[in-house]
Residue frames relative to the residue before (quaternion, step in Angstrom):
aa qw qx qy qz dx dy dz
X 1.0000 0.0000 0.0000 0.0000 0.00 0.00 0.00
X 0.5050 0.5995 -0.3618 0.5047 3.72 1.11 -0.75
X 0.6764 0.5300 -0.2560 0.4428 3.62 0.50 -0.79
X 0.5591 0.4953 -0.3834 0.5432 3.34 1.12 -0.95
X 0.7467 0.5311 -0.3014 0.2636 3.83 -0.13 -1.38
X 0.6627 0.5323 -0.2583 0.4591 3.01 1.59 -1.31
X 0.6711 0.4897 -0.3169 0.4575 3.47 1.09 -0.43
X 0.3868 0.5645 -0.4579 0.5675 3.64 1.17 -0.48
X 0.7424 0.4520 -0.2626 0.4191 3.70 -0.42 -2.01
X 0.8320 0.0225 -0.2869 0.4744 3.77 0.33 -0.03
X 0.4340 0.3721 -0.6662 0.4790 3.36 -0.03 1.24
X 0.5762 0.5368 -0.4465 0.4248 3.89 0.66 -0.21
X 0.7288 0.4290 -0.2478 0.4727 3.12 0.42 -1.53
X 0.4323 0.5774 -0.5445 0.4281 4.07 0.91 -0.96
X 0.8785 0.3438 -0.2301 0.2391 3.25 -0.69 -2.16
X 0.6987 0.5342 -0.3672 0.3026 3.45 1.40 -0.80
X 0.4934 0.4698 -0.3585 0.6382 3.38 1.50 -0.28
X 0.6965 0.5430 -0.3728 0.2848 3.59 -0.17 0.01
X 0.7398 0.3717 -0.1706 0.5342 2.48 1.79 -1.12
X 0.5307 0.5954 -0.3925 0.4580 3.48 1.44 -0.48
X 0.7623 0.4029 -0.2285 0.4520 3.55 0.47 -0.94
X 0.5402 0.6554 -0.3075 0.4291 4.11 1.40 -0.39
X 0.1945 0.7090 -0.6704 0.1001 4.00 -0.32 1.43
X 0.7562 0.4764 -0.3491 0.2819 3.01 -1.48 1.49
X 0.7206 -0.3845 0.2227 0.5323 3.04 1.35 0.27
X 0.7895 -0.3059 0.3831 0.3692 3.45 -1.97 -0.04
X 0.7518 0.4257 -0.2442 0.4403 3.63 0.75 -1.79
X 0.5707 0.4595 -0.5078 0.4531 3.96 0.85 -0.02
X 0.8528 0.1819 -0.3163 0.3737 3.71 0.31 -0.59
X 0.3507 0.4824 -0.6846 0.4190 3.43 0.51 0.69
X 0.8643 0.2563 -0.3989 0.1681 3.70 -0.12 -0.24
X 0.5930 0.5345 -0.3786 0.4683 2.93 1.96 0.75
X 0.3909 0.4130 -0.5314 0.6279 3.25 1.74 0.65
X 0.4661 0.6063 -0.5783 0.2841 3.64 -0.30 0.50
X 0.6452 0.6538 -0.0525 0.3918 2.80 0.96 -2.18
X 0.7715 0.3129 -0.2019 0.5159 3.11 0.69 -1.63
X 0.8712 0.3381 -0.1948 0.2978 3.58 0.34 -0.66
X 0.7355 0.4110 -0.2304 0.4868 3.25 1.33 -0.12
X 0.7433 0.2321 -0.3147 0.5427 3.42 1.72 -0.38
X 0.6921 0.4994 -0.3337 0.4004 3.59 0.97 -0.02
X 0.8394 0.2206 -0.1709 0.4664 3.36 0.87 -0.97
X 0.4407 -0.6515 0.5035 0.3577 3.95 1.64 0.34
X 0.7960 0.4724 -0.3783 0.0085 3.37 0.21 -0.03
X 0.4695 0.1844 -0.3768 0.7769 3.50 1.73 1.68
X 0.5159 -0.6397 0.5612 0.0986 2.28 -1.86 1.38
X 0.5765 -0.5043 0.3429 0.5439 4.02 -0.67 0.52
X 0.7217 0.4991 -0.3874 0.2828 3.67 0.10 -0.76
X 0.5751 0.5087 -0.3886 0.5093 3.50 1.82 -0.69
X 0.7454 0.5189 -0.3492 0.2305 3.37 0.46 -0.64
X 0.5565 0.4952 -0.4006 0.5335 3.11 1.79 -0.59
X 0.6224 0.5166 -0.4148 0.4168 3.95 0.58 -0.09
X 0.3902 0.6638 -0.4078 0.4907 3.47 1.61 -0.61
X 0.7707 0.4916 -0.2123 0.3454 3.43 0.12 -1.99
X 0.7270 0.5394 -0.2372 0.3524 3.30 0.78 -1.53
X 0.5239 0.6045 -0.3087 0.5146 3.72 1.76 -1.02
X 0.6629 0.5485 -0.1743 0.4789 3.26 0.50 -1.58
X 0.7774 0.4339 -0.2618 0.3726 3.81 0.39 -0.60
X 0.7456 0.3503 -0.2614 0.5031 3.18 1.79 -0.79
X 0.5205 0.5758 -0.5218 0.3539 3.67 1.26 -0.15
X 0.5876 -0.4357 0.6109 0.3027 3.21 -1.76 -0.14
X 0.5839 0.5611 -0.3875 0.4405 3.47 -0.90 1.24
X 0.5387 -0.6240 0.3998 0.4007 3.64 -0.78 -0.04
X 0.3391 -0.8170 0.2644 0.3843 3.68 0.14 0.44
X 0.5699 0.5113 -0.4876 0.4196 3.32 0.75 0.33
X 0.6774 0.4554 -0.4212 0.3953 3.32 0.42 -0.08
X 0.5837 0.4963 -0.3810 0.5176 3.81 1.58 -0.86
X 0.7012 0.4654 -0.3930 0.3705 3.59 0.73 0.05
X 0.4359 0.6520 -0.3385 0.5199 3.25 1.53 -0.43
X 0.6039 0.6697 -0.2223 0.3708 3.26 0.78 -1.20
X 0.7917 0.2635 -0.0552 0.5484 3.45 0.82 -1.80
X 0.6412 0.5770 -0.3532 0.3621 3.51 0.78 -0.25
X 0.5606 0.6198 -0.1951 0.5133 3.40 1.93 -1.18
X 0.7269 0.5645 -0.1560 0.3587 2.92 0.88 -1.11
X 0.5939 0.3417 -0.2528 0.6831 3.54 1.42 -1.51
X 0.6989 0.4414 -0.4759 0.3005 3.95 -0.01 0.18
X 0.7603 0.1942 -0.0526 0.6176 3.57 0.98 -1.27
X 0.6610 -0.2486 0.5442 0.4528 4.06 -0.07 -1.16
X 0.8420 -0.3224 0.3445 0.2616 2.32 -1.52 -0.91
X 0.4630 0.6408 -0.2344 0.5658 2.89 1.80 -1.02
X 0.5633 0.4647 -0.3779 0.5692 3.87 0.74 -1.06
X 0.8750 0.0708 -0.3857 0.2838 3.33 -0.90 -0.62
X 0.3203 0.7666 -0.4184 0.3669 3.67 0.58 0.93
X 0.5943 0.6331 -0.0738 0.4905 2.47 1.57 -1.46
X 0.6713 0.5202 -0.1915 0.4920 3.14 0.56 -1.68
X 0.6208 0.6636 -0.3101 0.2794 2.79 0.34 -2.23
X 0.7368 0.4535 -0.1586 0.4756 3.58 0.37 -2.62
X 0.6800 0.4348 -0.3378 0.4843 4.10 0.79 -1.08
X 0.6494 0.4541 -0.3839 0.4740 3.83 0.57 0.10
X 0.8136 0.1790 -0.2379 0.4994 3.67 0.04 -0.95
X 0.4985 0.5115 -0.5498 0.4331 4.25 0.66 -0.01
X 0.7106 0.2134 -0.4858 0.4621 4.44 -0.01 0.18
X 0.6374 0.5686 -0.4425 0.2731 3.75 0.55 0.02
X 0.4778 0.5818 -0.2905 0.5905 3.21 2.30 -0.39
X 0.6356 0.5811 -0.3942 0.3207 3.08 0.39 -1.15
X 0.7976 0.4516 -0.0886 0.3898 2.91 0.61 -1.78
X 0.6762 0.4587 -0.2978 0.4935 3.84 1.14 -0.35
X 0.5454 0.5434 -0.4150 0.4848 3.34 1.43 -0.32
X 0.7044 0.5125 -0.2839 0.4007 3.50 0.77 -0.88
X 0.7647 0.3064 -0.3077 0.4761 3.39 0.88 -0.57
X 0.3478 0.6611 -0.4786 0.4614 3.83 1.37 0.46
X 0.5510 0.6351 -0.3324 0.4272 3.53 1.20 -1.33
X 0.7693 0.3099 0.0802 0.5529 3.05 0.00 -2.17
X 0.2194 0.7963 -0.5636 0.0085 4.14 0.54 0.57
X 0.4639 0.6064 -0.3737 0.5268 3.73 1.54 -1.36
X 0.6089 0.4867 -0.4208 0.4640 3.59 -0.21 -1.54
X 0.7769 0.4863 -0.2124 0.3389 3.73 -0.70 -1.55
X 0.8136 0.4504 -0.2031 0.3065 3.24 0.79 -1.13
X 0.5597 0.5170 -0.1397 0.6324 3.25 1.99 -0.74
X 0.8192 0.3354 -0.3228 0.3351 3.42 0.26 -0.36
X 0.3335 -0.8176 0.4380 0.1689 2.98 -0.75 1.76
X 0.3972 0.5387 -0.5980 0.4409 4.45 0.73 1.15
X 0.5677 0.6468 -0.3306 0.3873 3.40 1.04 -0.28
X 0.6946 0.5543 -0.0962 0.4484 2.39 0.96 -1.89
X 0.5941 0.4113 -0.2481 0.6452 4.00 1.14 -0.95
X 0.7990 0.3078 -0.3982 0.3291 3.58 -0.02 -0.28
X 0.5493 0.6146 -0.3869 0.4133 3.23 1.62 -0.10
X 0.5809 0.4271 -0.3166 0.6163 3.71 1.40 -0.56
X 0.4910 0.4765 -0.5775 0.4454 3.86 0.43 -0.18
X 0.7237 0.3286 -0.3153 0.5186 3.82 -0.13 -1.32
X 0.6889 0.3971 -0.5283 0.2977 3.40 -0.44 0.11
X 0.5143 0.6497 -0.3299 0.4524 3.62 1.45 0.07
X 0.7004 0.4788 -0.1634 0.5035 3.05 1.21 -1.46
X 0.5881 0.5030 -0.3629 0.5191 3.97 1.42 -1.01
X 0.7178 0.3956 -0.3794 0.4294 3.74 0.33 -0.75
X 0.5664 0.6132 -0.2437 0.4938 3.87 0.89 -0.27
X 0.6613 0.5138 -0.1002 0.5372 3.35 1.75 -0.68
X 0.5822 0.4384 -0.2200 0.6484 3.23 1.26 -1.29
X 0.6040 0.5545 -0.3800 0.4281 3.81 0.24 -0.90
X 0.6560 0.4721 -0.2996 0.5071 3.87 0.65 -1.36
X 0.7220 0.3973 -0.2758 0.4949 3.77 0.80 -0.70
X 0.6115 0.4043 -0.4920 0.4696 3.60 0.20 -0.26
X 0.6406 0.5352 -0.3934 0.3852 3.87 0.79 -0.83
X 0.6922 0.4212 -0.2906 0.5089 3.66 0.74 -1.00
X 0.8596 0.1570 -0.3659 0.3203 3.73 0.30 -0.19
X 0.4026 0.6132 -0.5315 0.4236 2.94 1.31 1.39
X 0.4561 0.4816 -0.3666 0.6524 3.59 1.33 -0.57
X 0.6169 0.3031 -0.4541 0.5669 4.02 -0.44 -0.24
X 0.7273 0.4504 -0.3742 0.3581 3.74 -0.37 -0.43
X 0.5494 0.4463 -0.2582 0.6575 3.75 1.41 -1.14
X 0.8388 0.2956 -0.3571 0.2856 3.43 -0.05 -0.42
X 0.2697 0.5799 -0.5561 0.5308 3.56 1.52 0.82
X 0.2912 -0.6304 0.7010 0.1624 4.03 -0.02 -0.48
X 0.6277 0.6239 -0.3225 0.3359 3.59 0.73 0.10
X 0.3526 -0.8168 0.3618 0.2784 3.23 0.14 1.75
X 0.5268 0.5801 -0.5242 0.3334 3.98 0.90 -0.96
X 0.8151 0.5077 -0.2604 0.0999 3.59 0.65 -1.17
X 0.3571 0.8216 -0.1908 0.4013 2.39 2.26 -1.19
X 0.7660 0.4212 -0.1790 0.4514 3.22 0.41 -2.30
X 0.8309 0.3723 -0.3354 0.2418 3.55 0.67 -0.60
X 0.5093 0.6006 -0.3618 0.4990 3.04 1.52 0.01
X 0.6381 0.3615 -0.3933 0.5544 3.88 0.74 0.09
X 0.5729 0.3598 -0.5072 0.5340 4.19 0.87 -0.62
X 0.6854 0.5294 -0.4422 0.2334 4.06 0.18 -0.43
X 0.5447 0.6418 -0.2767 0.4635 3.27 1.69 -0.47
X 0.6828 0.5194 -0.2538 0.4468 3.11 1.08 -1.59
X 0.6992 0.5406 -0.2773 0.3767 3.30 0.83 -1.31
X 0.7355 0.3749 -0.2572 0.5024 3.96 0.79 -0.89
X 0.7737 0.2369 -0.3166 0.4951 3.75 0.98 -0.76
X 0.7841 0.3733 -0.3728 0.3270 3.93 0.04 0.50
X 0.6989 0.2807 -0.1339 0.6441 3.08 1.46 -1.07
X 0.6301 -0.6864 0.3603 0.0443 3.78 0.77 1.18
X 0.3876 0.7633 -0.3289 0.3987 3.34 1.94 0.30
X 0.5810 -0.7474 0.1873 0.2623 3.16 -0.83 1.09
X 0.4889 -0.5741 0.3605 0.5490 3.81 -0.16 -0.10
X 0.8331 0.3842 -0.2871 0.2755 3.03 0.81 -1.30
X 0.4033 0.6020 -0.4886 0.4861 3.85 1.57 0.35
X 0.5489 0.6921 -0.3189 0.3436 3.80 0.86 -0.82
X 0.8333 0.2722 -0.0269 0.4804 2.75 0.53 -1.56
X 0.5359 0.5621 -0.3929 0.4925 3.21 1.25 0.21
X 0.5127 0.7041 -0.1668 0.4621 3.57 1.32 -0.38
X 0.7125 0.6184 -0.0061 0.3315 2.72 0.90 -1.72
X 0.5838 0.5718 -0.2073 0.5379 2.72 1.98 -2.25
X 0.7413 0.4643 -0.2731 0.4003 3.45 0.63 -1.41
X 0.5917 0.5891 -0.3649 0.4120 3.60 0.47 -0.14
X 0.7610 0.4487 -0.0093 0.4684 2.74 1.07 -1.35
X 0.4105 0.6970 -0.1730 0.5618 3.45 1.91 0.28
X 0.6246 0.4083 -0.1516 0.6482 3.16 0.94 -2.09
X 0.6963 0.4350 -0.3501 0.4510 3.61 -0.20 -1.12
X 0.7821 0.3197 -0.3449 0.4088 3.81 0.22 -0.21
X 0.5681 0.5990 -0.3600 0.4346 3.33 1.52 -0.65
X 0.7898 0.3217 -0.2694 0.4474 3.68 1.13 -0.68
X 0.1797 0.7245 -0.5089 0.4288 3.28 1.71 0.01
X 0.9266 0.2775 -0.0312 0.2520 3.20 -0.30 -2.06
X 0.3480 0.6642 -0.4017 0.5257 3.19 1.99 0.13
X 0.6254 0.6139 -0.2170 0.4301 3.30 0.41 -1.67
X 0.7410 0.3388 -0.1136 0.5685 3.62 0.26 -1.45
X 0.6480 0.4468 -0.4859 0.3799 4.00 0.58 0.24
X 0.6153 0.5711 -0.2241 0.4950 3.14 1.57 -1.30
X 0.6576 0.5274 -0.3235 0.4299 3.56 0.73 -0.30
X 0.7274 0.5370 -0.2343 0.3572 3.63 1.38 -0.74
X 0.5224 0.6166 -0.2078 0.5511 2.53 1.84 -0.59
């Protein structure tokens, strides 16, 4: 049972650092939940995490917390993604409560104001490092369906101004059919 707790206590502590230390959105800490969970602590394999990301991007919700969700979950139960869940959204309180306090302060002071445009240098520089890596995972499938759809999804949201959430809805379905005959395929063969 000790083992259990200890595994709880660091998925807590992970997400709460992850989340305490994570400006800019969902796409910055998915690639520091990579880091932390697939190259430091072994405990998803790269191919889960990109399925992690891909879940997490199409549910409804903020994505760090839907990832909190599935990671918590494939580590402990239910009890895991509590965990996660409670170690993800408790520094985003923390921290908004405090600056609710002190809002005048914050709002006037122009070091804020410069360190707020610093991190947005460093978040886009992040997001950038992630769009590369789960484009390499995608190329390294060798699978032309994915390939092609990962360059029409680009085309389609940056030129022709299409929504994400039609994209990825697309995508799901594509990605449906392609497993639905996948697994056709592979029944007829066992037989």
């Amino acid at each position: 049972m000790q083992k259990d707790y200890s595994k709880l206590w660091t998925l807590f502590r992970s997400m709460f650092v992850l989340s305490a230390c994570t400006f800019g959105g969902g796409f910055v800490i998915v690639s520091l939940m990579k880091k932390k969970f697939v190259e430091e602590l072994n405990w998803l394999e790269e191919d889960e995490m990109l399925d992690v990301t891909a879940i997490t991007q199409s549910a409804p919700g903020p994505l760090p917390v839907n990832a909190s969700v599935i990671i918590g979950y494939r580590m402990a139960g239910v009890v895991g993604s509590l965990t996660a869940i409670l170690g993800t959204i408790l520094p985003p309180m923390i921290i908004i409560s405090i600056i609710s306090f002190f809002y005048e302060q914050f709002r006037t002071n122009p070091y804020i104001a410069i360190a707020l445009q610093v991190m947005r240098a460093g978040v886009a520089a992040v997001i950038f490092d992630v769009v590369i890596n789960l484009a390499q995972n995608v190329w390294k499938t060798r699978r032309f369906l994915y390939i092609a759809m990962m360059f029409i999804a680009f085309i389609a949201a940056y030129l022709f101004d299409i929504s994400a959430m039609i994209v990825v809805f697309v995508c799901l379905g594509i990605g449906l059919l392609d497993l639905m005959l996948h697994y056709g395929k592979n029944k007829k063969e066992v037989e």
